[in-house]
C-alpha positions as CSV (number, residue, x, y, z in Angstrom):
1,X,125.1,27.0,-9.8
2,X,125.1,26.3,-6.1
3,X,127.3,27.9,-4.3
4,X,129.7,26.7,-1.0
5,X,128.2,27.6,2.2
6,X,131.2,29.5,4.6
7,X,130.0,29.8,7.7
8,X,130.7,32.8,9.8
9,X,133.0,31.0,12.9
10,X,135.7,30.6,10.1
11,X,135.1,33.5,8.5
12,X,136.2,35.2,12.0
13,X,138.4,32.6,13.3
14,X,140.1,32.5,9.7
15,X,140.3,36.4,9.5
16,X,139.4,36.1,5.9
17,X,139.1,39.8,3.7
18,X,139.8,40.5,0.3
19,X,137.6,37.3,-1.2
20,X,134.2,36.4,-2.2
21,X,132.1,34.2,-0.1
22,X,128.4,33.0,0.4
23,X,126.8,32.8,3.7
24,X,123.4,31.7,4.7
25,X,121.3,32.0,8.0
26,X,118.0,34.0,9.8
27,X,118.0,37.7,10.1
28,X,118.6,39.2,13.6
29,X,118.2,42.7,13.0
30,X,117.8,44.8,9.6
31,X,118.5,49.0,9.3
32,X,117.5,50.8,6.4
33,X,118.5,53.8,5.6
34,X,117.8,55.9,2.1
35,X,120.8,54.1,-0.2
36,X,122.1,51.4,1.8
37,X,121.0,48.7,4.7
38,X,122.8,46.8,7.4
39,X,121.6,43.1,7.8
40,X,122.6,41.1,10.7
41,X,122.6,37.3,10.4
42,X,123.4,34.4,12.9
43,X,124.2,31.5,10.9
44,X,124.7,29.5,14.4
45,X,127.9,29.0,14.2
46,X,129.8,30.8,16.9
47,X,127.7,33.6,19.3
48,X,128.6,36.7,16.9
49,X,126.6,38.0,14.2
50,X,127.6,38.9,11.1
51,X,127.1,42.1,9.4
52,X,126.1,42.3,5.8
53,X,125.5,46.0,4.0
54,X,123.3,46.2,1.1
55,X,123.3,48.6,-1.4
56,X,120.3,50.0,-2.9
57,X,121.6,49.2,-6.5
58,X,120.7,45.8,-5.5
59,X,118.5,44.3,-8.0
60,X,116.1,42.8,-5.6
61,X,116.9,45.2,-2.8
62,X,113.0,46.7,-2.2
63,X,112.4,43.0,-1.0
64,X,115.1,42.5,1.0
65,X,115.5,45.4,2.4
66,X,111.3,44.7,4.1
67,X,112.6,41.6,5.1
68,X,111.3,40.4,8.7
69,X,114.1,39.1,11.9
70,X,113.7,35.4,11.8
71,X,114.2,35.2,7.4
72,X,116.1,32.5,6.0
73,X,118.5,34.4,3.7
74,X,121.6,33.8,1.3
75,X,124.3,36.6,0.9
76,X,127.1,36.2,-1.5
77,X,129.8,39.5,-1.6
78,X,133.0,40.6,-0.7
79,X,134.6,40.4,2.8
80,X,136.2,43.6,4.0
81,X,137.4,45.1,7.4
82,X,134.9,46.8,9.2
83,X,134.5,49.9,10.6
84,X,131.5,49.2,13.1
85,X,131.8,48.7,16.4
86,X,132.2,45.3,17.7
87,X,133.1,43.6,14.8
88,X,135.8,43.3,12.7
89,X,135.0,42.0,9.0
90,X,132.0,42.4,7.2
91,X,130.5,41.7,3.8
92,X,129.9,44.1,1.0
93,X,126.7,42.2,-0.8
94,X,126.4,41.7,-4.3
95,X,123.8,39.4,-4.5
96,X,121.3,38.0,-1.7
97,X,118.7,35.2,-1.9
98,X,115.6,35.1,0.2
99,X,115.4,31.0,1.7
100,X,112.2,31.7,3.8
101,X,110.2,34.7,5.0
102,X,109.1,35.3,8.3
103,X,106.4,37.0,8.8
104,X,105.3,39.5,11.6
105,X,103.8,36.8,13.5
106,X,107.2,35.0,14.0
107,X,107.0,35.0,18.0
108,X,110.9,36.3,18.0
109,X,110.0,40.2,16.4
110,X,110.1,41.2,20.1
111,X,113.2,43.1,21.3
112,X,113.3,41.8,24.5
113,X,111.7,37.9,25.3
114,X,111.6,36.4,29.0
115,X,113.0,33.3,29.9
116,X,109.5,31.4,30.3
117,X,107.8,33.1,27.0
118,X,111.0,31.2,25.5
119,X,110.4,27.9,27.5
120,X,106.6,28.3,25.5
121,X,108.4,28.4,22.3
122,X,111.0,26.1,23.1
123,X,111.1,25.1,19.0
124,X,112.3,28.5,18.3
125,X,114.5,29.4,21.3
126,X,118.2,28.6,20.2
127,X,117.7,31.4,17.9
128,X,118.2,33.6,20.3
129,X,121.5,34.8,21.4
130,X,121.1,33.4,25.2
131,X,120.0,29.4,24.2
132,X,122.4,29.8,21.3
133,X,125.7,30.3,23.4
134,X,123.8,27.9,25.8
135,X,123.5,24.8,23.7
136,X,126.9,25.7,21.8
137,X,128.5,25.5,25.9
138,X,126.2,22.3,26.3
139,X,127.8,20.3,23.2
140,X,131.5,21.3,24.2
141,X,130.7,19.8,27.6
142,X,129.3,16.7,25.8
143,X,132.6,16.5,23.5
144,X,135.1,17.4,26.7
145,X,133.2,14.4,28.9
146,X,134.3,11.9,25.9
147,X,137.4,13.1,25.4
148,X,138.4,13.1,29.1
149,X,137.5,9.3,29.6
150,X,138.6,8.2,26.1
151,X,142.1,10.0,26.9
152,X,142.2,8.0,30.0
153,X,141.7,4.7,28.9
154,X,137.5,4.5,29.6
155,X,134.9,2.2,27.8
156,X,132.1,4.5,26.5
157,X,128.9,1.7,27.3
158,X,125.5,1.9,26.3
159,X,123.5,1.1,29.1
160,X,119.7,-0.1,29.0
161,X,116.4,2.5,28.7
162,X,113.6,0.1,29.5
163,X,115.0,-1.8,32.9
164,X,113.1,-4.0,35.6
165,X,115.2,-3.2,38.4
166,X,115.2,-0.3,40.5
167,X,118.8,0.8,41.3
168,X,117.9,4.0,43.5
169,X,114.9,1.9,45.2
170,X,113.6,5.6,45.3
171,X,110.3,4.0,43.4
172,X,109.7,7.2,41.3
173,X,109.9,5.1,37.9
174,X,107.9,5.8,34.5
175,X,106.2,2.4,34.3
176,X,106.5,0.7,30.6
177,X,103.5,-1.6,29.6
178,X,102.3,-2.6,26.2
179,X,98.5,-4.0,28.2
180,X,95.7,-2.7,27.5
181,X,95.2,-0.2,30.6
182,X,90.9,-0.2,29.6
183,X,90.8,-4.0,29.9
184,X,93.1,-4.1,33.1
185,X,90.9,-2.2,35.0
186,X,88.6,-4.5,34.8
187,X,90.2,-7.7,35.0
188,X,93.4,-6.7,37.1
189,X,97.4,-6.6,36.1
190,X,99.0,-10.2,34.9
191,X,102.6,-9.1,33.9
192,X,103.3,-12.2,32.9
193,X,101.4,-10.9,29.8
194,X,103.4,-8.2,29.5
195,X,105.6,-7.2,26.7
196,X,108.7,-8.4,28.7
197,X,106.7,-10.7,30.8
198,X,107.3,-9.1,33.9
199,X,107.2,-4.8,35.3
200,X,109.6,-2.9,33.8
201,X,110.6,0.9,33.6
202,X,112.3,3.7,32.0
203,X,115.5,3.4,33.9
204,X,116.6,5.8,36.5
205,X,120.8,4.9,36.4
206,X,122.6,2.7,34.2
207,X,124.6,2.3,36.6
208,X,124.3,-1.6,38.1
209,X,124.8,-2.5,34.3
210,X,128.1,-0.6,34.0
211,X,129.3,-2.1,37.3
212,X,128.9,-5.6,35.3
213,X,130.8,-4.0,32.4
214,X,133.5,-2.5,34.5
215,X,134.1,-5.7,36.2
216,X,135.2,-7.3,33.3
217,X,137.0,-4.4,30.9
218,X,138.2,-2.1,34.2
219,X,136.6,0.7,34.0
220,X,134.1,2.0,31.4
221,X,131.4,5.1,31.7
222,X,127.7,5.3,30.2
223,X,126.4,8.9,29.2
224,X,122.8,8.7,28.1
225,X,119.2,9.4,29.7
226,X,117.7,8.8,32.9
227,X,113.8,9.4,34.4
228,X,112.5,9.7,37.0
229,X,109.0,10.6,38.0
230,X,109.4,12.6,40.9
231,X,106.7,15.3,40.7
232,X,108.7,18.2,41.5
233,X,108.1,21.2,39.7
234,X,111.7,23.2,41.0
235,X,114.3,25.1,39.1
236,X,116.5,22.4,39.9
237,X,114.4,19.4,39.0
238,X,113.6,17.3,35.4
239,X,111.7,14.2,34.7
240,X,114.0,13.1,32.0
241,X,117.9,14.2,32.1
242,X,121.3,12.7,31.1
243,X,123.8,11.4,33.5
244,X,127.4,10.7,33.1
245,X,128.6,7.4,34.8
246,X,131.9,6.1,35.6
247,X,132.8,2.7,37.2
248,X,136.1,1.3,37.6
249,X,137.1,-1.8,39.1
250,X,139.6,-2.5,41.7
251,X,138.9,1.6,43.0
252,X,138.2,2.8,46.1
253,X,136.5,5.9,47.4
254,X,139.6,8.2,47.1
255,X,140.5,7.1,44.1
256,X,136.7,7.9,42.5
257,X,136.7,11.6,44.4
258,X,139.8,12.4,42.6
259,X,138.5,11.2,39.0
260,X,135.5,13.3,40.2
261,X,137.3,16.4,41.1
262,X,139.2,16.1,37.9
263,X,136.4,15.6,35.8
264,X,135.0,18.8,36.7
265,X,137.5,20.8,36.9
266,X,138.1,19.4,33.5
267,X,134.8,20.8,32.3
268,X,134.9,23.9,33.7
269,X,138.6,24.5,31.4
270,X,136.9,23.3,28.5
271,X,133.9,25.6,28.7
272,X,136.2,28.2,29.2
273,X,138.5,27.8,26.6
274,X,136.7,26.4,23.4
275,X,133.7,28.8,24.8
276,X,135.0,32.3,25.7
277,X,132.6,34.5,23.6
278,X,129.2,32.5,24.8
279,X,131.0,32.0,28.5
280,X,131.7,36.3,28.5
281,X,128.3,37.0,26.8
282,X,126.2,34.6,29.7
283,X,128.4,36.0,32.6
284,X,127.6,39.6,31.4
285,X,124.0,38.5,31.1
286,X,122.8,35.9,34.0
287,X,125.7,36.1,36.7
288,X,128.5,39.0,36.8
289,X,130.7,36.5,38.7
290,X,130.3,33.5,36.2
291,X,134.1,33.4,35.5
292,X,135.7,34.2,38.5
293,X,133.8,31.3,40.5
294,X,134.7,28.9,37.8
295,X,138.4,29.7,37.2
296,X,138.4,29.5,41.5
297,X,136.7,26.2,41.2
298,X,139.0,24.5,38.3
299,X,142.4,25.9,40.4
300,X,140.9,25.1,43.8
301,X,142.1,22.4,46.1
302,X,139.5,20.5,47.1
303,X,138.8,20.1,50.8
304,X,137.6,16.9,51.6
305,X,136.1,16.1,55.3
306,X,133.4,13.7,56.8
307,X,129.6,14.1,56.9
308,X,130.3,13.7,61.0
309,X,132.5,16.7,60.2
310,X,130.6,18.8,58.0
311,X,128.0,18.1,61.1
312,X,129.9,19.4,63.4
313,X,130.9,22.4,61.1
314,X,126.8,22.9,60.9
315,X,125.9,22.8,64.0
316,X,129.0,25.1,66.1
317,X,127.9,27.8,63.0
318,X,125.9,30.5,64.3
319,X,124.4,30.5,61.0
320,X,120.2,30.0,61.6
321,X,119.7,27.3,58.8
322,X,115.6,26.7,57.3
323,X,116.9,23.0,57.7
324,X,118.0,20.9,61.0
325,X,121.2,20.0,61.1
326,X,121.3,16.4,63.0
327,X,123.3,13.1,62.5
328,X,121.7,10.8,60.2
329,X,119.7,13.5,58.2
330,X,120.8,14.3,54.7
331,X,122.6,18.0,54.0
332,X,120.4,20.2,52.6
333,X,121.4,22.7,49.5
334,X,121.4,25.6,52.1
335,X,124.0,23.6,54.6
336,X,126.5,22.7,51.5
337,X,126.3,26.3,50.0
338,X,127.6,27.3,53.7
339,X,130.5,24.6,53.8
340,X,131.8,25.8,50.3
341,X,130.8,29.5,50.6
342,X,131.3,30.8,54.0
343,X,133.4,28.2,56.0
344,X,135.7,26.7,53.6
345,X,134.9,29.6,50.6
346,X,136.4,26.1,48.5
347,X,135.0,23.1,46.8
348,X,134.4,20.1,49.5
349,X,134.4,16.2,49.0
350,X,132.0,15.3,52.3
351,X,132.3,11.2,52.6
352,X,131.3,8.6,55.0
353,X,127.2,9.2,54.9
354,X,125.3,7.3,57.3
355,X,123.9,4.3,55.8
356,X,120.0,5.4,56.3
357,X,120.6,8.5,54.0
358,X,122.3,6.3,51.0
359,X,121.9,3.7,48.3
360,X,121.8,0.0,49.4
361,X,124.7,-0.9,47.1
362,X,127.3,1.5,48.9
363,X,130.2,-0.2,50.5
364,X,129.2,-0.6,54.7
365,X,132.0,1.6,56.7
366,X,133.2,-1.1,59.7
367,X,131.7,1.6,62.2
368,X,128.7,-0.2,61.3
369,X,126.7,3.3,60.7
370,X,128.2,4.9,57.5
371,X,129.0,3.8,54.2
372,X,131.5,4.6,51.6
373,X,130.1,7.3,49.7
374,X,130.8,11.0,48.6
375,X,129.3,13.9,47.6
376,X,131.4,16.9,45.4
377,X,129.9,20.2,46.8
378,X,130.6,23.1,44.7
379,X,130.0,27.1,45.7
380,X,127.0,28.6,44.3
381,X,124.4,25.2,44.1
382,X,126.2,22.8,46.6
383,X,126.1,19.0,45.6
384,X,127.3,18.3,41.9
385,X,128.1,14.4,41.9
386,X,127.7,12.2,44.0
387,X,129.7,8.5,43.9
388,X,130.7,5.9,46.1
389,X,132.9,2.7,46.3
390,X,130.4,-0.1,46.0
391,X,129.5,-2.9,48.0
392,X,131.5,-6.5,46.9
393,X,130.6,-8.2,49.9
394,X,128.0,-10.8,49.0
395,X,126.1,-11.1,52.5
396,X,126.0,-7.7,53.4
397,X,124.5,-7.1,50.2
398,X,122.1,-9.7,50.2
399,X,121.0,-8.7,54.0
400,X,121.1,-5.0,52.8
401,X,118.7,-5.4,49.6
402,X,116.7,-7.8,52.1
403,X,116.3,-4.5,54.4
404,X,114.4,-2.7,52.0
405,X,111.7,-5.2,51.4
406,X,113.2,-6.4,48.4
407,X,113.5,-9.9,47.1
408,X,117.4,-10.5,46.0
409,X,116.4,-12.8,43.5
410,X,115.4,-9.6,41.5
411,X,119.1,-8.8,41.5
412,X,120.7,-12.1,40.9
413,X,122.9,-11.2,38.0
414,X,123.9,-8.2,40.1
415,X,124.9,-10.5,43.0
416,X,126.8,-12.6,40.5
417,X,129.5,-10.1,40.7
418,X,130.1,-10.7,44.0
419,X,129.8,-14.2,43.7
420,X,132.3,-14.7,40.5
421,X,135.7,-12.8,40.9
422,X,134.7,-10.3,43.6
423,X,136.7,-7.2,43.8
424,X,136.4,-3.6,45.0
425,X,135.1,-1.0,42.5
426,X,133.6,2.5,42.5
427,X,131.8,4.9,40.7
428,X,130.2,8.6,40.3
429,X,127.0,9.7,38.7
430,X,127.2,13.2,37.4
431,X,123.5,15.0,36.4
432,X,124.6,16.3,33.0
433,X,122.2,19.2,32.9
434,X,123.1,20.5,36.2
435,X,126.5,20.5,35.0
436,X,125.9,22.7,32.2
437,X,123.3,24.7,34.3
438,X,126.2,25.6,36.5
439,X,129.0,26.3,33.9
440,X,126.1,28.5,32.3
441,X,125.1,30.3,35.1
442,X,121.8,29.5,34.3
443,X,119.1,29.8,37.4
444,X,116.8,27.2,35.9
445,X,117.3,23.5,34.8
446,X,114.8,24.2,31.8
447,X,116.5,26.3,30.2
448,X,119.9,24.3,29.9
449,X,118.2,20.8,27.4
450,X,116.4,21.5,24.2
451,X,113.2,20.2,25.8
452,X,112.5,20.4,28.9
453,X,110.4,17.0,30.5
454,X,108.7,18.0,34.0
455,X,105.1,17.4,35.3
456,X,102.0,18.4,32.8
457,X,104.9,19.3,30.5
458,X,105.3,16.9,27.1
459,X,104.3,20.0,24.6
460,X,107.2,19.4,22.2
């Protein structure tokens, strides 16, 4: 008869003792001693193994007692309190079942694994105690960014993958083409042959198509992948990532920077209170300050000044930056750790970019040099989202998109909006992974999605 799987989160959450129960998962460690062993499984469901003794009257006990870390096993036996140290329930076997052996080659045996021999074994990784409480933080962020625009009255919209349109006009796209790439080389590229008759790409932002969406149900947000081919091999940088996107209509800038601030700060509370085992066992691990800069951040009042400010700020600093700090270039990671670190030792909201240094759909300030955008700068990495109020003025558009070589027949249905019902609207884009690589403490982008996409790197 098969029996009901409990799974060791309840177990603990539940307190349960004095009953019989059946628990399966992989073997993370396994003492033997003359009459008795202690097995410790990780059925995956919270960050704490569970402790299972075995007695020796067991009647397959001389095979599970030579059992490998990294078995699949079943254990059925009585729960009891527990006298070990860091745990409080544990269960007294009376039967356990052998799923799948691991055998000595199983690449986990070692005590202690680095980061990058796990990134190599990236199929195996969340077994581990650091990728498990990782990914467990990573899916409570994805449930808390539902639930906080569901609970305030957001659209969730499923933007395009394959696109033709370039909404960063950054031109690091992945191409997509169904020609024969032999044959073109020797008779050249007709795209009118193509699959969709014309280039297209693995999208960057989905976030033009939202805009459309927003501007006819008020405000909606997409939360789904993005690519870009940028061939940058940093700690800070993927070539495929998720992005959360809010656009609302009839918003301006403020009104966006305080959705943004509230989202994270949103986030961060989450993490900390559906995660507090993983969150204490990464701090204790990766960043001895993990919890203190969050809880700062989530109570913080954000301080919100202008890039001409933050400039100013800069460049009176005695601080000697790597960087230059001048009007019209963009702050670099070392210039926004100062603003929230050393000079404002807060979160900042810098707004009002010059126009160079931003996207061509970003509303035009009337000084004629700065648009409508900001960035959320957070202590420890700097930028975390960056929005803006967009541009519903249909000639300044058209004359923007014209400046940068582009034909604005490419974007008609974009211009549309401005043509049909114009009205102000605004929007954020927040990179998903560095979210969760900041709430982690994590130092590298890799090690916060299953598996990782970067240049020369499409192993799994």
């Amino acid at each position: 008869m098969k029996r009901t799987r409990t799974r060791v989160k309840e177990i603990i959450a539940k307190e349960l003792v004095d009953c019989d129960v059946t628990v399966m998962g992989w073997i993370r460690s396994l003492r033997n001693s003359k009459n008795f062993s202690f097995m410790a499984i990780n059925d995956g469901s919270c960050q704490s193994n569970f402790q299972v003794v075995l007695d020796a009257s067991l009647e397959n006990y001389s095979v599970v007692s030579a059992l490998l870390a990294g078995s699949a096993v079943s254990a059925t036996g009585k729960l009891v309190r527990s006298n070990g140290k860091g745990q409080q329930i544990e269960m007294q076997a009376s039967e356990v079942e052998v799923i799948g052996i691991a055998d000595q080659n199983y690449p986990l045996q070692k005590k202690a694994t680095s980061l990058e021999f796990l990134r190599e074994n990236a199929h195996l990784r969340c077994r581990t105690n650091t990728f498990g409480a990782v990914f467990r933080v990573r899916n409570a962020l994805a449930f808390a960014t539902h639930k906080f625009f569901q609970e305030r009255g957001f659209y969730y919209l499923n933007t395009p993958i394959i696109t033709a349109s370039d909404c960063e006009g950054a031109g690091e796209l992945f191409q997509v083409t169904t020609l024969d790439l032999e044959r073109v080389k020797n008779e050249g590229v007709d795209y009118s042959k193509d699959y969709y008759g014309k280039r297209s790409y693995l999208t960057v932002s989905g976030q033009l198509e939202a805009e459309t969406y927003a501007m006819g149900m008020g405000q909606v947000y997409t939360f789904g992948p993005t690519f870009r081919a940028e061939n940058s091999n940093t700690s800070r940088h993927l070539s495929e990532f998720w992005m959360v996107e809010p656009e609302v209509a009839f918003a301006d800038l403020e009104e966006i920077a305080s959705l943004a601030s509230d989202y994270l700060k949103y986030l961060i509370g989450e993490a900390l209170t559906t995660c507090p085992e993983e969150m204490e066992f990464l701090q204790k691990t990766y960043k001895e300050d993990l919890l203190t800069t969050l809880t700062h951040v989530r109570d913080s009042e954000f301080v919100k000044i202008t890039y001409t400010e933050a400039i100013n700020i800069l460049s009176s600093s005695k601080k000697k930056f790597d960087y230059p700090v001048s009007f019209g270039l963009d702050l670099q990671t070392e210039h926004e750790r100062y603003l929230t670190e050393e000079h404002f030792h807060t979160p900042v909201i810098v707004t009002d970019y010059p126009k160079e240094i931003k996207a061509f759909y970003m509303k035009q300030n009337s000084d004629g040099k700065t648009v409508r955008a900001m960035d959320i700068l957070v202590p420890g990495i700097g930028e975390i989202i960056g929005g803006s109020q967009r541009e519903c003025d249909l000639e300044k558009l058209t004359k923007k998109i014209e400046s940068m070589g582009q034909n604005p027949q490419d974007y008609w249905w974009y211009l549309d909006l401005r043509r049909y019902g114009s009205a102000p609207h605004a929007g954020f884009g927040l990179g998903f992974e560095r979210a969760v690589m900041y709430i982690t403490g994590m130092n590298n982008i890799r090690d916060v999605v299953p598996y990782p996409r970067y240049p020369k790197s499409a192993e799994f």
